[in-house]
KEZARO-225969 format. One record per atom (N, C-alpha, C): residue number from 1; residue in one letter; chain; atom name; x, y, z. Coordinates in steps of 0.05 Angstrom, whole numbers, plus 5000, padded with zeros to 4 digits. Example, Ala and Ser with C-alpha at 12.3 -4.5 7.8 and 13.67 -1.06 7.14 Angstrom:
REM KEZARO-225969
1 A A N 5264 4886 5156
1 A A CA 5246 4910 5156
1 A A C 5264 4934 5156
2 S A N 5257 4955 5142
2 S A CA 5273 4979 5143
2 S A C 5258 5001 5157
//
This chain:
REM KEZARO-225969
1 X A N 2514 2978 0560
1 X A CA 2499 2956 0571
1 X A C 2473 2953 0556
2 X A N 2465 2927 0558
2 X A CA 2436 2915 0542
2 X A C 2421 2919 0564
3 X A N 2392 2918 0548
3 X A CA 2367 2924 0573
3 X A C 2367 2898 0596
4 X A N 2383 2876 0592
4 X A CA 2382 2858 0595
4 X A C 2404 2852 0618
5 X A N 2424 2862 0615
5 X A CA 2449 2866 0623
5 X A C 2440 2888 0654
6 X A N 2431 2905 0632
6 X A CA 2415 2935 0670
6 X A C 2397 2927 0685
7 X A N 2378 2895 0676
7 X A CA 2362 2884 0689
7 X A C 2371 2869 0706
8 X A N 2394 2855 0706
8 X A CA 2407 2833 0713
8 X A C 2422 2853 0738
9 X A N 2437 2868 0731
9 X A CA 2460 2885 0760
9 X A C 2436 2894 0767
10 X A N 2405 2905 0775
10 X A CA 2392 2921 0782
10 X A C 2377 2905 0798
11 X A N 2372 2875 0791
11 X A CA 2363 2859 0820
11 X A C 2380 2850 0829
12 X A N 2411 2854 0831
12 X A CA 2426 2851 0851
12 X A C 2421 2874 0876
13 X A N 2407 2895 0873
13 X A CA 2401 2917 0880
13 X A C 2376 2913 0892
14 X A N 2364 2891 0885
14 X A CA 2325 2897 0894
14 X A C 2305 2905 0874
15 X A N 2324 2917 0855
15 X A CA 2307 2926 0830
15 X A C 2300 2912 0808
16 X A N 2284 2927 0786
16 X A CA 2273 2909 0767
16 X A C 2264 2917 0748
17 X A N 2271 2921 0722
17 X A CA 2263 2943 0707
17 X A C 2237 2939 0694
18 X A N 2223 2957 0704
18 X A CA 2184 2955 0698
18 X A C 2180 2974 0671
19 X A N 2197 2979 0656
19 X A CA 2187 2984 0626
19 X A C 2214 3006 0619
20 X A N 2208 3012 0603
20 X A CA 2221 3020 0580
20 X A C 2214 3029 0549
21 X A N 2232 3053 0543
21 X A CA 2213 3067 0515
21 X A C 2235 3083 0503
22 X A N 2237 3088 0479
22 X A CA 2247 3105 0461
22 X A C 2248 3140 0462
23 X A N 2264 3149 0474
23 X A CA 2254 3184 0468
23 X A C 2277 3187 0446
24 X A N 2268 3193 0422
24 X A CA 2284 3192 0400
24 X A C 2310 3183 0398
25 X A N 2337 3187 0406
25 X A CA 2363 3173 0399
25 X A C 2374 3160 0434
26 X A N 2354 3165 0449
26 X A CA 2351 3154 0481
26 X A C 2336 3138 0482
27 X A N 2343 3119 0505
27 X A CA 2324 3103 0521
27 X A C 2316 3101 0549
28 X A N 2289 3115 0569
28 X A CA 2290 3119 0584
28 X A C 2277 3085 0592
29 X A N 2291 3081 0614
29 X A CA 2291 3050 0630
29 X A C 2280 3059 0657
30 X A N 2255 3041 0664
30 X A CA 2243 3053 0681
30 X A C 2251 3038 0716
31 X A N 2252 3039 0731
31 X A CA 2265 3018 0752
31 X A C 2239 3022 0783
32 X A N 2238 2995 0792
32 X A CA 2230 2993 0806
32 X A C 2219 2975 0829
33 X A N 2217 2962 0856
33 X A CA 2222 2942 0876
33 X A C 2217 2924 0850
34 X A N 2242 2910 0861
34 X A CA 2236 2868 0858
34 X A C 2219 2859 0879
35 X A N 2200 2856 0874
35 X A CA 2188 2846 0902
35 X A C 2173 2814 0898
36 X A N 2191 2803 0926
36 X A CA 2193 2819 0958
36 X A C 2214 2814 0959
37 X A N 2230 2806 0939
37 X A CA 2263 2813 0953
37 X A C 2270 2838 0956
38 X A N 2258 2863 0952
38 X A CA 2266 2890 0952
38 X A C 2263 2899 0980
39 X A N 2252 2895 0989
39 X A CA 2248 2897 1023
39 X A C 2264 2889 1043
40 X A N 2279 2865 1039
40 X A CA 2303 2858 1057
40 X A C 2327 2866 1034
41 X A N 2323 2880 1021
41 X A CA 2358 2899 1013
41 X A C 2359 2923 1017
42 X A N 2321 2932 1024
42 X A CA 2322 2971 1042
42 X A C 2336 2961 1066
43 X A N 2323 2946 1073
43 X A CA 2318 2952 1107
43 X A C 2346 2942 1115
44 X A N 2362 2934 1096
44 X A CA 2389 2930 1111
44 X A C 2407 2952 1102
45 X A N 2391 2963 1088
45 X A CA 2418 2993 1081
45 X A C 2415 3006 1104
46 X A N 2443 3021 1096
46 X A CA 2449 3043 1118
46 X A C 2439 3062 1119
47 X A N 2411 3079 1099
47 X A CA 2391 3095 1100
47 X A C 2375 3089 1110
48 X A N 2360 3062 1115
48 X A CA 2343 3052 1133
48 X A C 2343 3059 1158
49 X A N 2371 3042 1163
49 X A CA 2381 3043 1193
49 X A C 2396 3065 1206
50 X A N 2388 3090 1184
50 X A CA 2399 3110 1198
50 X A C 2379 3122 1222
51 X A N 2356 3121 1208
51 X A CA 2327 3124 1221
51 X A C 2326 3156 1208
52 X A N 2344 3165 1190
52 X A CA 2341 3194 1185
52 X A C 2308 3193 1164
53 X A N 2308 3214 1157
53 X A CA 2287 3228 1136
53 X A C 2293 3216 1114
54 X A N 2267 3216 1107
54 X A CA 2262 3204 1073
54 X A C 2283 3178 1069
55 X A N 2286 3156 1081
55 X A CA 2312 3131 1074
55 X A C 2302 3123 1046
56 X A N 2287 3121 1035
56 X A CA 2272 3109 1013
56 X A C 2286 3130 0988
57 X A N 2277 3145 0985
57 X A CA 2299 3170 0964
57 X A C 2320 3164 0969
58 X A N 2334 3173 0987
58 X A CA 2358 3171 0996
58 X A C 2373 3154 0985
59 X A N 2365 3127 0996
59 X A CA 2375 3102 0981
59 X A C 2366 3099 0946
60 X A N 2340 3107 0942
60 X A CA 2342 3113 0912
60 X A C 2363 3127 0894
61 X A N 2371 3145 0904
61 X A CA 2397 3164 0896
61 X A C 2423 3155 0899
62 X A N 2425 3142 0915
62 X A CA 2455 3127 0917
62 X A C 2454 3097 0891
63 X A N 2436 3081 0896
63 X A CA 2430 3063 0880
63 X A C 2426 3063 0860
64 X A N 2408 3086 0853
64 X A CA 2398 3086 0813
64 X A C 2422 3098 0807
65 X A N 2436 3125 0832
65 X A CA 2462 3137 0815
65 X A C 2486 3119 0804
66 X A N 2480 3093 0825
66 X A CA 2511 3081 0814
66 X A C 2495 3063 0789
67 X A N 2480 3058 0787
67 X A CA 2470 3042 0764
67 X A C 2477 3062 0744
68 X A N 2470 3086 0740
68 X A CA 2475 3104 0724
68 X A C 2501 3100 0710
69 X A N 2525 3106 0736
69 X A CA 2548 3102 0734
69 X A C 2558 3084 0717
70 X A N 2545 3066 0720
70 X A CA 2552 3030 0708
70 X A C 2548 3028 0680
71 X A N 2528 3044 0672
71 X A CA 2508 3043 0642
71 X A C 2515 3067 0625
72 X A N 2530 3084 0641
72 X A CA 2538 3116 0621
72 X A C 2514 3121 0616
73 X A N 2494 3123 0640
73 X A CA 2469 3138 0632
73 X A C 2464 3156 0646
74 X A N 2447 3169 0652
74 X A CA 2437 3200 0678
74 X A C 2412 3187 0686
75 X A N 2408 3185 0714
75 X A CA 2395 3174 0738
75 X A C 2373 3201 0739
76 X A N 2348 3193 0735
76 X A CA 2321 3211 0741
76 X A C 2312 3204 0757
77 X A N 2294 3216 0776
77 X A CA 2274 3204 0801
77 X A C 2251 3224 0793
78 X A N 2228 3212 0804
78 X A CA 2194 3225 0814
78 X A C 2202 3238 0833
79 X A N 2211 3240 0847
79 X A CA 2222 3265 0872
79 X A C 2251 3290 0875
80 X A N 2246 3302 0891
80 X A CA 2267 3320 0888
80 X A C 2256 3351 0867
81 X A N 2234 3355 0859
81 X A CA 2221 3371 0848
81 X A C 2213 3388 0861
82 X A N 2190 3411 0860
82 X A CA 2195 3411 0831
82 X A C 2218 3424 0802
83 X A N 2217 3424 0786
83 X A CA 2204 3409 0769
83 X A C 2205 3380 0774
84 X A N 2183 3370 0765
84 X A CA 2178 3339 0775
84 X A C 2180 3322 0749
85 X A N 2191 3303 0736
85 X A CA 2196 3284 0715
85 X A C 2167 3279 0712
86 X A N 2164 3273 0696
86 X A CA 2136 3255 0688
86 X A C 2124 3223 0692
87 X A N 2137 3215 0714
87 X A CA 2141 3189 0716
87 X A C 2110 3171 0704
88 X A N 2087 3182 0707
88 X A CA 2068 3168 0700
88 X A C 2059 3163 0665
89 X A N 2064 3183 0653
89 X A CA 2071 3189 0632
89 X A C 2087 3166 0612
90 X A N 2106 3170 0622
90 X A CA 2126 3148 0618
90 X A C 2126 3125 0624
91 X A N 2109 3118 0651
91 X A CA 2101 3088 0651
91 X A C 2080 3078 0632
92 X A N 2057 3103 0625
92 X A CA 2042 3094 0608
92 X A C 2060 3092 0577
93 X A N 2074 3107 0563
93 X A CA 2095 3099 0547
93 X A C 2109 3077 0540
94 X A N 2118 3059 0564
94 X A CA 2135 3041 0564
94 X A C 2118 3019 0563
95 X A N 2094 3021 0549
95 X A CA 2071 2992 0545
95 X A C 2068 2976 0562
96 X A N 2072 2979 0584
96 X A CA 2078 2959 0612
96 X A C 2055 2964 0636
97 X A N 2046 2990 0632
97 X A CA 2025 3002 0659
97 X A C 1998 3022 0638
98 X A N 1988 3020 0653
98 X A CA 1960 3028 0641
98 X A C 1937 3038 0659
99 X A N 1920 3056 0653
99 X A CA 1904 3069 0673
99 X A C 1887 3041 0685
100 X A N 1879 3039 0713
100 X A CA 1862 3014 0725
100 X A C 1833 3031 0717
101 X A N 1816 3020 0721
101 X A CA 1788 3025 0731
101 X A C 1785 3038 0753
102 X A N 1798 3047 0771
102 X A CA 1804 3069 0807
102 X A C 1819 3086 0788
103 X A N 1831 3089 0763
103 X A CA 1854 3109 0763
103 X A C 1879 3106 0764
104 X A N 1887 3079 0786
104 X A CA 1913 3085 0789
104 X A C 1932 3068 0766
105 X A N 1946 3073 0774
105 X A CA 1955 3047 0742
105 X A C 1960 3023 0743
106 X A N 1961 3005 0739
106 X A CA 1966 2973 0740
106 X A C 1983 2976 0719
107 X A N 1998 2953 0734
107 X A CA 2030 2938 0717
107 X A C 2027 2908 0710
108 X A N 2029 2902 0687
108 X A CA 2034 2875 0675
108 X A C 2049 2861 0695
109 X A N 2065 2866 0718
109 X A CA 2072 2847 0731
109 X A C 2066 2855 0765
110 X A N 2065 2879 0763
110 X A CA 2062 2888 0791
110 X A C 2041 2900 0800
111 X A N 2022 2898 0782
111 X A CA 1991 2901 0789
111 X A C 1989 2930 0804
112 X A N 1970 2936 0817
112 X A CA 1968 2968 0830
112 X A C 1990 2971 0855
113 X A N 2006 2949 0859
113 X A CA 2020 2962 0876
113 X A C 2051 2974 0862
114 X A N 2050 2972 0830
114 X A CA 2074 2994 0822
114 X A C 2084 3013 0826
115 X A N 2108 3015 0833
115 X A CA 2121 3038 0846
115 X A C 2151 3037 0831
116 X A N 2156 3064 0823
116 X A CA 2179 3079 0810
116 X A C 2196 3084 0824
117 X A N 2228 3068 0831
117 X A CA 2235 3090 0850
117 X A C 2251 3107 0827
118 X A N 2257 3110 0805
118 X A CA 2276 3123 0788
118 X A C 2279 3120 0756
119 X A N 2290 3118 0754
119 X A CA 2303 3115 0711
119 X A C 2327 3122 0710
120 X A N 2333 3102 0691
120 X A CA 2361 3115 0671
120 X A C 2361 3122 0640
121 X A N 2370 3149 0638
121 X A CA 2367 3159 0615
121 X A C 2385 3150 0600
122 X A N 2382 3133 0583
122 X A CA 2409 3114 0569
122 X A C 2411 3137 0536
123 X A N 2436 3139 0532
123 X A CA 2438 3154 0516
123 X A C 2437 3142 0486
124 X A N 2427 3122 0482
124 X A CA 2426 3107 0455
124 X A C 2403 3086 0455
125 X A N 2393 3078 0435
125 X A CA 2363 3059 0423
125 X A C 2370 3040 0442
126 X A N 2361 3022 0458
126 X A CA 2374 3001 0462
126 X A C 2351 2985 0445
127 X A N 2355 2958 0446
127 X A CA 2329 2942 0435
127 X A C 2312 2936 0466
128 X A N 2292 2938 0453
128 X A CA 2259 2934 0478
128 X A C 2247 2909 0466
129 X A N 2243 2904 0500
129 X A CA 2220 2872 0494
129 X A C 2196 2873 0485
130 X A N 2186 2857 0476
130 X A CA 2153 2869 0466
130 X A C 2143 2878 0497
131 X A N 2118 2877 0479
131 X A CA 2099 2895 0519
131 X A C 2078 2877 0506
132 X A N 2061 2873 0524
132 X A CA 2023 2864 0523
132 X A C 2007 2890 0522
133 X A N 1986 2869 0540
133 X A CA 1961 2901 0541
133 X A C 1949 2897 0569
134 X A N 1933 2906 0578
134 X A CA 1923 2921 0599
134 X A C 1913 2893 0620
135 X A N 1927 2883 0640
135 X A CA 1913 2853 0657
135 X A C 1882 2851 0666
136 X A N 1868 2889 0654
136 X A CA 1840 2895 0666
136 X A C 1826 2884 0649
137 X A N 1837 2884 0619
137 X A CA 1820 2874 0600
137 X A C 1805 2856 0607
138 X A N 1822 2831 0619
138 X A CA 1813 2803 0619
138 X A C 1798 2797 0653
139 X A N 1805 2820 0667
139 X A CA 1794 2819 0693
139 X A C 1764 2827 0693
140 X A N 1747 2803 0693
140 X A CA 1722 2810 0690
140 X A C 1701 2817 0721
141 X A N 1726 2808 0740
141 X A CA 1712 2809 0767
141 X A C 1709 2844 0776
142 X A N 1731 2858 0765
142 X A CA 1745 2881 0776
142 X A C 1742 2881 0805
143 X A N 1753 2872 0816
143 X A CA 1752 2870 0850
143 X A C 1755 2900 0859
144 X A N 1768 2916 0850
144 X A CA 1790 2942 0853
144 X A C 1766 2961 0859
145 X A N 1738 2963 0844
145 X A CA 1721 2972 0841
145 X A C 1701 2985 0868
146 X A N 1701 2954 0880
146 X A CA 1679 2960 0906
146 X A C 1700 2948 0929
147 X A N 1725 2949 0932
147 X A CA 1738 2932 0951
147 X A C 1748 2960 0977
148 X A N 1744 2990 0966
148 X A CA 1759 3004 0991
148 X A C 1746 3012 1011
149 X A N 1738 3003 1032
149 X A CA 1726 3010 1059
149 X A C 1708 3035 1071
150 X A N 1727 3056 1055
150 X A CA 1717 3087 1059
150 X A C 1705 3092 1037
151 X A N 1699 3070 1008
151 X A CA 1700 3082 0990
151 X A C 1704 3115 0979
152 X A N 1725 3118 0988
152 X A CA 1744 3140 0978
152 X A C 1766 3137 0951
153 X A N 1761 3115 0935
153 X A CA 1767 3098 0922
153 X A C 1759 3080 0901
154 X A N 1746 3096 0879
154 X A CA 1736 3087 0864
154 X A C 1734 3091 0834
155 X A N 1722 3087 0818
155 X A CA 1715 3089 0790
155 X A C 1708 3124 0785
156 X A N 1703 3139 0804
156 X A CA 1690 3158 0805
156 X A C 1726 3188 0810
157 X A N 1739 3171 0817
157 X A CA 1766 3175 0828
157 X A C 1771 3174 0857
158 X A N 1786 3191 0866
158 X A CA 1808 3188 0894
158 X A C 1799 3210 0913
159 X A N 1787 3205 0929
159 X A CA 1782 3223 0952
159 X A C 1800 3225 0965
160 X A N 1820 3237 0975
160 X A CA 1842 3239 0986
160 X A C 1836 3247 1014
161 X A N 1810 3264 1018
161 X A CA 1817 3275 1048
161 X A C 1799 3249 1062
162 X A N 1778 3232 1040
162 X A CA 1757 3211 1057
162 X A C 1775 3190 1060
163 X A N 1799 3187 1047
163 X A CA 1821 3164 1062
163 X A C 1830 3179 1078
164 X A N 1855 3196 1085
164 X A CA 1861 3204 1106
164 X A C 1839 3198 1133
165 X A N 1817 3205 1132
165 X A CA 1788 3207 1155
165 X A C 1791 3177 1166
166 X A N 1790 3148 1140
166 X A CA 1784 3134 1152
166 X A C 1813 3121 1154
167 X A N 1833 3119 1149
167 X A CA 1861 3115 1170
167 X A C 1862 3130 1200
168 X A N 1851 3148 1203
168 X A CA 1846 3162 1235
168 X A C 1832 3147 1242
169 X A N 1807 3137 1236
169 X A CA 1791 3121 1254
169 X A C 1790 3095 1254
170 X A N 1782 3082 1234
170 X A CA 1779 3053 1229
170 X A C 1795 3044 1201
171 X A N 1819 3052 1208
171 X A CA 1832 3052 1173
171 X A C 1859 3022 1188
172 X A N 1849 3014 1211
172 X A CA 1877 2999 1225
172 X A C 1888 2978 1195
173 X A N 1872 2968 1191
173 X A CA 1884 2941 1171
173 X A C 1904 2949 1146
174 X A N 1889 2976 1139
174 X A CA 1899 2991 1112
174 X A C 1930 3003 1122
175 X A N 1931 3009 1144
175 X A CA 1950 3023 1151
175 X A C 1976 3007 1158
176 X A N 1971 2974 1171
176 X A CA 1985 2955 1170
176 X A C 1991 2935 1156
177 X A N 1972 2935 1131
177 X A CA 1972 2912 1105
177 X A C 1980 2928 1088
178 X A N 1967 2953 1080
178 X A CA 1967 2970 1059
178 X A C 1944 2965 1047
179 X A N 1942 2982 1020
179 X A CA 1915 2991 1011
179 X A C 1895 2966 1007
180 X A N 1868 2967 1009
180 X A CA 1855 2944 1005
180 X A C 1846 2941 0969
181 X A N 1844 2959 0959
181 X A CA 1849 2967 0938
181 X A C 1865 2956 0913
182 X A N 1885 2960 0930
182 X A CA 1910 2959 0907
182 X A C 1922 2914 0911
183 X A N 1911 2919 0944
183 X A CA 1923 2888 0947
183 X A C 1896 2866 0940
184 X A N 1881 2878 0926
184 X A CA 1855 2859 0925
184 X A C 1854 2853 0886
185 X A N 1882 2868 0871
185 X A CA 1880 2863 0843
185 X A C 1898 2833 0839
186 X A N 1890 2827 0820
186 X A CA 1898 2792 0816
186 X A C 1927 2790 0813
187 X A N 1934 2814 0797
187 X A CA 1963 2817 0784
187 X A C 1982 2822 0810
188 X A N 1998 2813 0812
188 X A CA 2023 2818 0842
188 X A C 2019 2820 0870
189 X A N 1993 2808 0870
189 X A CA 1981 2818 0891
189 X A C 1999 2799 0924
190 X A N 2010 2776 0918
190 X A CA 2022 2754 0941
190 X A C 2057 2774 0939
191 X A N 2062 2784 0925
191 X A CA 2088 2797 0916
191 X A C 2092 2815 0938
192 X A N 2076 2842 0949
192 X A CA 2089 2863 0966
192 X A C 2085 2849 0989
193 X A N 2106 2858 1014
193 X A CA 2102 2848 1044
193 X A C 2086 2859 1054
194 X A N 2076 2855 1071
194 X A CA 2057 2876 1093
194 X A C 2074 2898 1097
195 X A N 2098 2886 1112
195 X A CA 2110 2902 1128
195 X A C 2119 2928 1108
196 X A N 2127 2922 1084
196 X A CA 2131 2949 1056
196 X A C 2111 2964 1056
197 X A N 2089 2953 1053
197 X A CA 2063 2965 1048
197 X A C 2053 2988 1080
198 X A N 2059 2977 1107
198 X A CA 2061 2994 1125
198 X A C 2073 3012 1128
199 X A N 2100 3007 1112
199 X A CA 2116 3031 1117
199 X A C 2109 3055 1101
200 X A N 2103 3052 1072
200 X A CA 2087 3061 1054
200 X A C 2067 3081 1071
201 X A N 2051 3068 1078
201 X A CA 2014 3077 1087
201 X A C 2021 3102 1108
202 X A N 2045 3088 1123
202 X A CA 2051 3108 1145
202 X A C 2061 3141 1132
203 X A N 2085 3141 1117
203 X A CA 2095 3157 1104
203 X A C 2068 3180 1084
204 X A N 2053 3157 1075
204 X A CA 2028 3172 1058
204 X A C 2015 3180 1081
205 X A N 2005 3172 1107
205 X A CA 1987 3188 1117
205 X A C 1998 3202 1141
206 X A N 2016 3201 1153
206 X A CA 2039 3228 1158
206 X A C 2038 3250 1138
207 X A N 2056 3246 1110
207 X A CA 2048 3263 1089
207 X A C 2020 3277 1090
//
């Protein structure tokens, strides 16, 4: 299959392939939500609705594996570690995502709310689309900067235990919209649902 061809069966799926790169006589293809059609093709799987543990993997593993299947490639995920894949690594690789100004990375199409659920390790060059450069360049406002509430979230990096603090107390909006942060960058920002983004926030601050 063409990169083109794994892009096409992969938003039949919800997916969408967010970059791609050369590891010498391979090509790892990086996959991740179509959004927001990706959200009404979880929530109607039967991992969803099982109400079991982790539905999100779950369904990543069934889905990237049969894509796998399809492409004669081997299906990787960010989870199931450790050892843990390098997924960030590799997004920065695939010319498509790039460090933000907070750290986290921004995507040429999916702005800070990018998310990996997997890859296929394709066993041959395929040809790759060009890539751009970084959407921060030209973002002169940086909203991303002074937009997080707890400022726990910033240029300085990620306070992890001063978000957790303010989702316990006054974190309601973040916890039902998702990050203010990540939904305040210009790039994809009308693209994730709330309701994805809650499910998200919940799972991260459970976690």
């Amino acid at each position: 299959m063409t990169l083109g061809e794994i892009s096409d069966v992969a938003g039949h799926y919800g997916l969408s392939v967010l970059g791609a790169f050369h590891d010498k006589g391979q090509t790892v293809v990086l996959l991740g939500p179509n959004e927001p059609e990706f959200w009404s093709v979880f929530t109607q799987s039967v991992e969803y609705l099982s109400k079991e543990e982790e539905p999100m993997d779950r369904w990543s593993r069934r889905v990237i594996g049969a894509l796998a299947q399809m492409s004669g490639a081997e299906a990787l995920f960010p989870f199931g570690g450790p050892p843990y894949h390098p997924f960030i690594d590799w997004a920065l690789k695939s010319g498509r995502a790039w460090q933000s100004p907070v750290g986290l990375l921004v995507h040429d199409a999916s702005g800070l709310f990018v998310s990996y659920r997997g890859a296929l390790l394709v066993p041959k060059r395929l040809e790759l689309a060009p890539t751009g450069s970084s959407p921060c360049e030209k973002c002169s406002e940086k909203p991303c900067l002074s937009a997080c509430p707890a400022a726990a979230l910033t240029k300085d990096g990620y306070d992890v235990p001063k978000c957790h603090a303010h989702l316990d107390t006054a974190g309601t909006e973040c916890l039902s919209s998702g990050c203010v942060v990540r939904r305040v960058c210009p790039i994809g920002q009308n693209n994730r649902l709330p309701s994805q983004s809650a499910f998200h926030m919940r799972a991260f601050h459970k976690g």
